[in-house]
KEZANU-114241 format. One record per residue (C-alpha): x, y, z. Coordinates in pm, whole numbers, plus 50000, padded with zeros to 5 digits. Example, Ala and Ser with C-alpha at 12.3 -4.5 7.8 and 13.67 -1.06 7.14 Angstrom:
<atoms>
512304955050780/513674989450714/
</atoms>
This chain:
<atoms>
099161093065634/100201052465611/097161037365476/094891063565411/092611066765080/090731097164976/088421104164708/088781140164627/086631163864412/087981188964115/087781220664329/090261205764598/094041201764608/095881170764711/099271177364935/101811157964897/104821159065081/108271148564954/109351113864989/105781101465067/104591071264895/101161073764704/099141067164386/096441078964192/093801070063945/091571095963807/088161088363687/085701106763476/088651135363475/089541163263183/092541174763301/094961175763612/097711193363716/100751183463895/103351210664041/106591198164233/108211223764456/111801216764559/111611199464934/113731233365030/110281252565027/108931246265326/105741260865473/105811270665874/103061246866006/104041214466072/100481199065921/102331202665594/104361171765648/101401153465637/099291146965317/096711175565313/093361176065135/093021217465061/089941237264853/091581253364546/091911293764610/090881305064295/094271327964252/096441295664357/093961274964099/095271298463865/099131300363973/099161263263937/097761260363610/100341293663459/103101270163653/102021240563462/100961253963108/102991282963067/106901289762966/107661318663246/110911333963316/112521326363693/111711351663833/108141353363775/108111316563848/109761326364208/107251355864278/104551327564129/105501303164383/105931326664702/102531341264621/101271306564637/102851297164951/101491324765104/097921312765011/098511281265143/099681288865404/096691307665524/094271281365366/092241260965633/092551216865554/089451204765327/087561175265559/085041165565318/087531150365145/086041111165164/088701089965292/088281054065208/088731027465509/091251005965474/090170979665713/089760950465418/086130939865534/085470975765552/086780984965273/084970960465038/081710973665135/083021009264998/084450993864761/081050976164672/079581013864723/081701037764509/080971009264225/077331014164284/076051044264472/072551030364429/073700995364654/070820992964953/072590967665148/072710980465517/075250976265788/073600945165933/073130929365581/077000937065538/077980920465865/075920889665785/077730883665424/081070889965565/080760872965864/081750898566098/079630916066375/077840951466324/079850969566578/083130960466445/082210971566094/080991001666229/084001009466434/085741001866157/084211030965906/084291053866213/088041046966327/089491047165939/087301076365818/085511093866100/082311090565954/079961063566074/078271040465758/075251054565716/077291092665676/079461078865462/077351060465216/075611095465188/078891113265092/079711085664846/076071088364703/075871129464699/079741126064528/078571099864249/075781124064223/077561155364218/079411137363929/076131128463719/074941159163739/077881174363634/077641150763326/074601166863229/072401139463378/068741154363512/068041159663901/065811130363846/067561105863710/070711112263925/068231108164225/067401074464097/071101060263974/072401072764378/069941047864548/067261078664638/063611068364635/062281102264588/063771136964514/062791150264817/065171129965006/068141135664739/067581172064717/068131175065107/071151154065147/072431170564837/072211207264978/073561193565339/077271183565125/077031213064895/075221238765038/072891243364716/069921226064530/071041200364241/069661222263998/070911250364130/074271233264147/074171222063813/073351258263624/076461271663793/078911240863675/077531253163335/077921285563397/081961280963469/084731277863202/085581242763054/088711242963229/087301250963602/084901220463519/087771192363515/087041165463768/089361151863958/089021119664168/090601089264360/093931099964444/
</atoms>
């Protein structure tokens, strides 16, 4: 979509389709793997002409990383690629993908956020230093990512966080370094996003193989 941005996590895959202009910039990221399919494959739906944000099956997770590492003959590589296609195709869009606003004043105050999860600025305060009103700032967050502020400067924070703690960083500090004034009030919004505890969260990340642990972000 023209002007979109999206900050996407390691479990989820970005859609691209062909002759779509984009970039990408990865931060804090291990690995990441890039398939092309010929523009003749075609899936049925007509959402996939549109850049998709998708959670990563974890049989396609593994097609795409055999397609990508491996030497395979043609026709596995076929049967490979039809067995993926048929798992996307079934695979409902990701929406906690964070999109980024692109309205400029807008923008800089995610901008401003994403540097530092911890900024305490609120909307008002924003309007005030860029000389704009409340509302349109507001409308502006809402219209470009369909979040208002206040639900997307939680997302940003529980990401950074999700990040941190991934890091190895303790449930406290993370807390601290995402702008949270107690633990009680991380630990909530945390489990809202990712449907577990931060600790909890955090023993399973160990718990997975180096490879399923690659972060992926900003494209």
């Amino acid at each position: 979509m023209a002007d979109s941005h999206w900050r996407l996590q390691g479990d989820q895959f970005a859609w691209i389709p062909a002759l779509a202009e984009h970039d990408m910039q990865m931060s804090g990221a291990e690995e990441m793997f890039s398939l092309y399919l010929d523009p003749s494959i075609r899936l049925p739906q007509s959402r996939w002409n549109r850049p998709l944000a998708l959670p990563v099956d974890p049989v396609a997770g593994a097609i795409v990383r055999s397609l990508c590492t491996s030497k395979i003959d043609g026709a596995r590589v076929d049967a490979s690629i039809a067995l993926l296609m048929a798992i996307l195709a079934v695979t409902d869009e990701s929406y906690d993908a964070l999109a980024v606003p692109h309205d400029p004043r807008a923008r800089a105050v995610a901008d401003a956020i994403l540097l530092d999860p911890a900024e305490e600025r609120g909307l008002d305060d924003w309007a005030q230093q860029l000389g704009v009103s409340t509302k349109t700032l507001h409308r502006a967050f809402l219209a470009d990512t369909g979040l208002t502020f206040s639900q997307w400067r939680t997302r940003a924070r529980i990401y950074a966080a999700e990040r941190l703690l991934a890091e190895g960083h303790s449930v406290q500090e993370t807390s601290e370094r995402t702008g949270y004034a107690t633990s009680t009030g991380f630990i909530k919004a945390f489990r809202q996003v990712f449907g577990a505890t931060p600790a909890s969260y955090a023993r399973a990340k160990k718990a997975l193989p180096a490879h399923a642990r690659a972060r992926r972000r900003r494209p």
